[in-house]
C-alpha positions in Angstrom: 95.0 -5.6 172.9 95.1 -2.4 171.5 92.8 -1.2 168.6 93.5 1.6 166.3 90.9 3.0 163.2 92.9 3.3 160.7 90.5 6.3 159.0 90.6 8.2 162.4 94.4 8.2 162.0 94.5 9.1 158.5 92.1 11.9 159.0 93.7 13.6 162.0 97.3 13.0 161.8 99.9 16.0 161.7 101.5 16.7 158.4 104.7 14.4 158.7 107.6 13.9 156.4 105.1 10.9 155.1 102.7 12.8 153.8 105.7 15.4 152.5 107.0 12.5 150.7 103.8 10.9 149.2 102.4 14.4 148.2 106.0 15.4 146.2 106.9 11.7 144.6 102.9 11.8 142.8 103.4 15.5 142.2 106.0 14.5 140.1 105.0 11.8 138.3 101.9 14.2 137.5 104.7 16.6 136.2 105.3 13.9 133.8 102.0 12.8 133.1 101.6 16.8 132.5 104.6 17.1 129.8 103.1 13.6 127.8 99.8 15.5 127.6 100.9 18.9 126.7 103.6 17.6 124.3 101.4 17.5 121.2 100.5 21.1 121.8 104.0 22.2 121.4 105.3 19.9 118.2 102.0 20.3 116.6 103.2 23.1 114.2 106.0 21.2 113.5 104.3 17.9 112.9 101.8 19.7 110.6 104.4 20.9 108.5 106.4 17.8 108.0 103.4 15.5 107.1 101.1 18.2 105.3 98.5 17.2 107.4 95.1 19.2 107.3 93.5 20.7 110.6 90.5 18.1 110.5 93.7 15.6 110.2 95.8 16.9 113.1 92.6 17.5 115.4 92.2 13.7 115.2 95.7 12.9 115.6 95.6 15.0 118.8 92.6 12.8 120.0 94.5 9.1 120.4 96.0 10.1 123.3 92.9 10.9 125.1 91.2 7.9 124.2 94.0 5.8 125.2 93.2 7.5 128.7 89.7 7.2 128.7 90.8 3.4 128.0 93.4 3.5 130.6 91.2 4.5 133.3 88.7 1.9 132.7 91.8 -0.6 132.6 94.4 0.2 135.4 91.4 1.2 137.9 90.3 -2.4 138.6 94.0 -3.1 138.2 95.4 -1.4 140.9 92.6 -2.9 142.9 93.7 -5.9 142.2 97.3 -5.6 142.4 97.7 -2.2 144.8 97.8 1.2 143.8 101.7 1.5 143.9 101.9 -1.0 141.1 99.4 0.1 139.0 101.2 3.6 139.0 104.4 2.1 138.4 103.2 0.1 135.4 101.3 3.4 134.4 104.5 5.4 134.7 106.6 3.1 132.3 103.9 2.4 129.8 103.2 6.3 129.3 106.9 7.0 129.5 108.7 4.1 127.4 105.5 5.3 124.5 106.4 8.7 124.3 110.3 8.2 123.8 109.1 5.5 121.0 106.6 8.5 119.1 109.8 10.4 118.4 110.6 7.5 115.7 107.8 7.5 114.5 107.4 8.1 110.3 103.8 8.6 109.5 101.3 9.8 111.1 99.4 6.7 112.1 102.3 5.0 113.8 102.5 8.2 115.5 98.8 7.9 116.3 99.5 4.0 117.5 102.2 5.4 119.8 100.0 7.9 121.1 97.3 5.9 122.4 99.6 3.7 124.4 100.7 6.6 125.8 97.2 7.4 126.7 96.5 4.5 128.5 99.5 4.8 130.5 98.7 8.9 131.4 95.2 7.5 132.0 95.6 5.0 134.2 98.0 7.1 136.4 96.1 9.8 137.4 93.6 8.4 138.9 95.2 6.0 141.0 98.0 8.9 142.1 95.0 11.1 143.3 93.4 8.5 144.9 96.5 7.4 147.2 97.1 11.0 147.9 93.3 11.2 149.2 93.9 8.4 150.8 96.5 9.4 153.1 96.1 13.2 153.3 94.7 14.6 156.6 90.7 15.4 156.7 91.3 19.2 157.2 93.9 19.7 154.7 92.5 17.2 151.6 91.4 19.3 149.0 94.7 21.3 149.9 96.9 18.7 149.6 95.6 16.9 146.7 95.4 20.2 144.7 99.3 21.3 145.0 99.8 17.5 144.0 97.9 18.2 141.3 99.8 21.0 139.8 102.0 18.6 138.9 100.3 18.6 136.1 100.5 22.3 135.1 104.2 21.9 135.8 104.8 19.5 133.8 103.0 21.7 130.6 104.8 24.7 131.9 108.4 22.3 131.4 106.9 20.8 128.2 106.4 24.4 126.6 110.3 25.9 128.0 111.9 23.0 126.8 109.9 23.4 123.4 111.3 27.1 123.0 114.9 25.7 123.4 114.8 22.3 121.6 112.2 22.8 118.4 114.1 25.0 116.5 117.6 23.2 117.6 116.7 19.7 117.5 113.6 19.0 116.0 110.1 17.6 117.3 111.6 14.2 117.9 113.7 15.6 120.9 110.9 16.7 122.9 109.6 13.0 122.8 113.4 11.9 123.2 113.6 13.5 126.2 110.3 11.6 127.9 112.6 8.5 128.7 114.4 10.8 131.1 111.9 10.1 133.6 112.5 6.5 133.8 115.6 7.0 136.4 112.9 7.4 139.0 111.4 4.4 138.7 113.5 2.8 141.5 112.7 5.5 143.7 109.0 5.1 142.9 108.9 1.4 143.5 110.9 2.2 146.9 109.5 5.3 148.4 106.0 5.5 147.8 103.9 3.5 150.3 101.0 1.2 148.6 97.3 2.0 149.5 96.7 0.8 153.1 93.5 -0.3 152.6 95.1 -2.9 149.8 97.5 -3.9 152.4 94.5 -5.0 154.6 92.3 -6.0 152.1 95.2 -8.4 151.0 96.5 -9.9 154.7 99.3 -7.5 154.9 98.9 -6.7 158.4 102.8 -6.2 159.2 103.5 -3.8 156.3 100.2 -1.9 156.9 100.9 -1.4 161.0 104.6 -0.4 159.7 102.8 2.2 157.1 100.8 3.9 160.0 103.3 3.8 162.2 106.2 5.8 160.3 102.4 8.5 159.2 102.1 8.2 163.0 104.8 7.8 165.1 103.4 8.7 168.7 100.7 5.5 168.6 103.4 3.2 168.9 101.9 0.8 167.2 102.7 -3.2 168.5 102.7 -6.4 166.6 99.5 -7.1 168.4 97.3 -4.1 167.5 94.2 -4.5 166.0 93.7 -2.4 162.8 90.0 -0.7 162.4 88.7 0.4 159.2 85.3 2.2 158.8 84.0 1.0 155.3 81.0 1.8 153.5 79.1 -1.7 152.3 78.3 -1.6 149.1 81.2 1.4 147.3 81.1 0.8 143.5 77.2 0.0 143.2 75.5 0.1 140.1 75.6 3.2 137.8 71.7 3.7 138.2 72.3 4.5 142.3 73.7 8.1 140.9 69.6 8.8 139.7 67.8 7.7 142.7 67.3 9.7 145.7 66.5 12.9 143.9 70.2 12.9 142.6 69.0 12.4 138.6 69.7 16.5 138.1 72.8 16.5 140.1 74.4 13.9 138.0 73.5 15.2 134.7 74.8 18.9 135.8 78.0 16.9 137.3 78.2 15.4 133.9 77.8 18.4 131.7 80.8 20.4 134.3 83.1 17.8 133.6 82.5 17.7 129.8 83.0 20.8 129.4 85.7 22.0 131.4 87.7 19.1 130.0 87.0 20.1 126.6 88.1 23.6 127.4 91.5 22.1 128.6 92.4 20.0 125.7 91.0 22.7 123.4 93.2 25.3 124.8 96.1 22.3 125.1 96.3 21.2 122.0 95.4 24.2 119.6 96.5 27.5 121.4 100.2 27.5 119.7 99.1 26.8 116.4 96.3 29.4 116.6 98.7 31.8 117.9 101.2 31.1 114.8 98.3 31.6 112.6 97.5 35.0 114.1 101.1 36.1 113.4 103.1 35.2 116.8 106.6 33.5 115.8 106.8 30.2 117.5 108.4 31.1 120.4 106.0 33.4 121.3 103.3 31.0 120.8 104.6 28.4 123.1 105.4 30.9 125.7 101.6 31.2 125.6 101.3 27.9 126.4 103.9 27.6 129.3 101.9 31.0 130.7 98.5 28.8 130.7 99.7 25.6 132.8 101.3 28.5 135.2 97.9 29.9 135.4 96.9 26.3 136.0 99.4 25.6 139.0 98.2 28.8 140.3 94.6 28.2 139.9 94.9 24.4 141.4 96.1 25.4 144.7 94.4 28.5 145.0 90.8 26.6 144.1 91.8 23.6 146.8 92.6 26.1 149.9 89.0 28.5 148.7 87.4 24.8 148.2 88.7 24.1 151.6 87.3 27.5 153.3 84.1 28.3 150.8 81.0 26.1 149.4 82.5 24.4 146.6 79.9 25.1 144.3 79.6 28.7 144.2 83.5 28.7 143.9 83.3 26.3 140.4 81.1 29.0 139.2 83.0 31.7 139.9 85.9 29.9 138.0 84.2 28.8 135.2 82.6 32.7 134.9 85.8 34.3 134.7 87.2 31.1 132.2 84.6 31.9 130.0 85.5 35.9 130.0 88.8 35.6 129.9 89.3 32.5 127.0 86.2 34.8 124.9 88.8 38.0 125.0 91.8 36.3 123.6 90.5 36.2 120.2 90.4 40.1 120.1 93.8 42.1 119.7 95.1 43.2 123.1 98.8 44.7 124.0 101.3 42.2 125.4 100.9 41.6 129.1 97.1 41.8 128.9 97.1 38.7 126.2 99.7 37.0 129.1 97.2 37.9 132.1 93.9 36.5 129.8 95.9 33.4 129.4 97.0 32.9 132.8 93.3 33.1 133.7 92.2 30.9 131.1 94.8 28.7 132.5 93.7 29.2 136.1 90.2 28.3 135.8 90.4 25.5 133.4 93.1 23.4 134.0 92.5 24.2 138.1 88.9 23.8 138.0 89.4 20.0 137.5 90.2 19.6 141.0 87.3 21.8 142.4 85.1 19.5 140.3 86.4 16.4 141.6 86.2 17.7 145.7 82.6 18.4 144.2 81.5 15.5 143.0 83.1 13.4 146.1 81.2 15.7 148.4 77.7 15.0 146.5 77.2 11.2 146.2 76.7 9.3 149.6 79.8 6.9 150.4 78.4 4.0 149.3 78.2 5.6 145.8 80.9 8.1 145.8 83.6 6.0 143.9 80.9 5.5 141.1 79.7 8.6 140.5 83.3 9.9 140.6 84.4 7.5 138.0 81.4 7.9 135.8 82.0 11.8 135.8 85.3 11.6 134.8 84.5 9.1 131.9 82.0 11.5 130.6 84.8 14.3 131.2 87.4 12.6 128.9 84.7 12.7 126.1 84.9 16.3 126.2 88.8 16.0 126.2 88.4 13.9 122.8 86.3 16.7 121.6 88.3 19.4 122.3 91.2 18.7 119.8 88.6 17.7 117.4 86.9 20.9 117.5 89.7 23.0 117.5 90.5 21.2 114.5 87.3 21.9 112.8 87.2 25.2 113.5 90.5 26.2 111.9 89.7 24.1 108.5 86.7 26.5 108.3 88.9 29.3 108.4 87.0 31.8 110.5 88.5 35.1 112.0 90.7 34.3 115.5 88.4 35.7 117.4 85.2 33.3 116.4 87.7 30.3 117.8 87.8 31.2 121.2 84.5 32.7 121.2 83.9 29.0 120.6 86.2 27.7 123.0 84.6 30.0 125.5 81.1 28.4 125.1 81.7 25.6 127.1 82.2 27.4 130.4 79.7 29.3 130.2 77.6 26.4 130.2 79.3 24.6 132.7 78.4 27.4 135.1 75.0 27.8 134.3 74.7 23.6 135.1 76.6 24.2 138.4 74.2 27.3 139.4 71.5 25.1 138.4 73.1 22.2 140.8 73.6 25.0 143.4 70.1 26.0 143.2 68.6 22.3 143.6 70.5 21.2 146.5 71.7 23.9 148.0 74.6 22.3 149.6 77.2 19.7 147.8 76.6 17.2 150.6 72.8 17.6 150.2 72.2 14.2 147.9 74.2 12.4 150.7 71.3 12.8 153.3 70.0 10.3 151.4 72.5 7.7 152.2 71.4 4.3 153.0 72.0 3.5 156.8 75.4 1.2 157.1 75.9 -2.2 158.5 78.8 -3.3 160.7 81.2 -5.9 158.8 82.6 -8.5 160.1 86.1 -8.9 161.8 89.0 -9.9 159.2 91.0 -12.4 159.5 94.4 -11.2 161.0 92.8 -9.2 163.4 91.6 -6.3 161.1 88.1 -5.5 161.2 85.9 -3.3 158.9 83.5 -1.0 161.6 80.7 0.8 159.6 
């Protein structure tokens, strides 16, 4: 009988038309997760004119959304392990979707809020659980790679969500950029039929057959039989109890990880949510200012991939540094007049090293906990991250009912990043090396054979 570990094939296969075809289907539905979470950037002039609502007002209306995904990650997470990843997505995809479409009849603010939160359960239960099937299948020497052009998805999806705000706002109104969401929904078919469920849910769940047809269309030269045995090398113990990310000298290392992903979050939703109507306010027309927003998710795109192949080839940490430096700089000079295509190149690498520095945090984060951890301490980092996104709008909000000079608001907005670096130098000085707290790892115990003939090796 032959025996295959499923891990081993995962980490060293070729790059196949598989993984061409799981990497482009989630890049896309992050190109829609992208244009949900960028849409109230773009109508939010629009919206504050129609309903006369204050800053304070429209800072909070910005923020339902991102608790629905703080929500929505705590929901569709256990979900999708209970129902497979490819599910979960698909529910995620049509929740967000079917919400957005519904905002565009909305007629007060708070049924717009209502509408807005469902969305954000939707956008934050997708995320995740796309990243986490693309890690899943994505080669060992090309991960952070991989997952990072999937990820500009996102940054796509803002770059089409501030074109098609150009064209349609003044023609159409704000309710056709919601409108338009539902488009989406054509792929749903092709979602449900293309994209391959998580194989560890196929073995987890007796489905041997579907799970040996999986790795043999990733892998075609194993020839895998109806007889093979299937090998997966689990860590005992993945999801343990929040208190495991402060033992083992990791107590520092957490906070830092923490305070990163708080602020670089509340940078992005900042920057997402207020940079048109601060650029209105400074004297931009609207088209201008949303062209300012589609040149931030390009700097995004640009930043993602370029952060996953320097993650790939450079320590991590001192790379997050160097982003959040130059994110700091760059968001703290757009306050202050500048001609033309230096305001474009500021916001490009505002864009570049906020929106991309997401995924550098994440390869950082998975890098520092032990195995048996790592899921928990990734999960816990991004909750504390989408407190930061709630923030953002909120702030940005704040700041323009005070009515301080341009400049002072991204001075602000700047403040987080330069905190962020200084916690990752301080991480970078304590353990030298990402991996360092994973030294620490408890030893692993064999588990026992499945039935089916599928056994987890340790």
């Amino acid at each position: 009988m032959k025996t295959i570990d499923v891990n081993a094939v995962v980490d060293n296969a070729r790059f196949t038309r598989f993984h061409w075809t799981v990497m482009c289907l989630c890049a896309l539905l992050l190109v829609f997760d992208g244009y949900d979470l960028f849409i109230f950037g773009v109508v939010l002039p629009a919206l504050m004119k129609e309903w006369q609502l204050s800053p304070v007002q429209a800072g909070a209306l910005g923020s339902y959304a991102l608790f629905g995904m703080m929500f929505g990650a705590f929901v569709f997470g256990p979900l999708a392990d209970r129902i497979g990843r490819k599910k979960g997505i698909a529910i995620s995809f049509a929740l967000f979707s079917i919400a957005t479409f519904l905002s565009g009849f909305s007629k007060s603010p708070t049924e717009f809020g209502i509408y807005r939160f469902i969305a954000g359960l939707g956008c934050g239960g997708l995320m995740p659980n796309a990243v986490a099937l693309m890690s899943e299948y994505a080669p060992k020497r090309a991960k952070s790679t991989l997952v990072a052009i999937m990820f500009s998805g996102y940054s796509l999806g803002g770059v089409l969500c501030a074109g098609l705000g150009i064209y349609m706002l003044p023609r159409f109104g704000w309710q056709s950029m919601f409108f338009a969401a539902a488009a989406p929904l054509v792929m749903l078919p092709v979602i449900l039929r293309k994209l391959p469920e998580s194989v560890g849910f196929m073995l987890r769940n007796g489905q041997f057959a579907k799970a040996r047809e999986v790795l043999g269309t990733m892998a075609p030269e194993l020839q895998i039989r109806a007889d093979t045995q299937l090998v997966q090398s689990l860590a005992k113990g993945e999801g343990a109890p929040m208190l495991d990310l402060f033992r083992g000298g990791r107590a520092l290392g957490t906070f830092m990880i923490w305070l990163s992903f708080f602020c670089c979050l509340l940078m992005v939703y900042a920057l997402g949510s207020w940079l048109p109507k601060l650029m209105a306010s400074a004297g931009y027309s609207l088209g201008s200012s949303l062209s300012f927003l589609l040149m931030l998710n390009f700097g995004g795109v640009v930043g993602a991939i370029a952060g996953g192949w320097l993650g790939d080839r450079f320590s991590l940490p001192k790379v997050v540094v160097a982003y959040f430096a130059f994110g700091t700089v760059s968001i703290g000079l757009l306050g202050f007049n500048s001609p033309m295509p230096v305001l474009y190149l500021l916001i490009a690498i505002a864009g570049a090293t906020t929106i991309g520095t997401q995924i550098l945090l994440y390869a950082n984060t998975a890098q520092f906990y032990p195995m048996v951890i790592r899921s928990t301490g990734i999960g816990w980092a991004s909750g504390v991250g989408r407190i930061g996104a709630i923030v953002g709008p909120l702030l940005g909000g704040a700041l323009l009912a005070a009515a301080l000079p341009l400049k002072w608001n991204f001075l602000a907005f700047a403040v987080p990043g330069l905190v962020a670096a200084l916690a990752i130098g301080i991480f970078m000085l304590r353990y030298r090396h990402g991996a360092a707290a994973a030294e620490t790892a408890p030893s692993l115990s064999a588990s026992p054979v499945l039935p089916g003939g599928v056994r987890n090796a340790a």
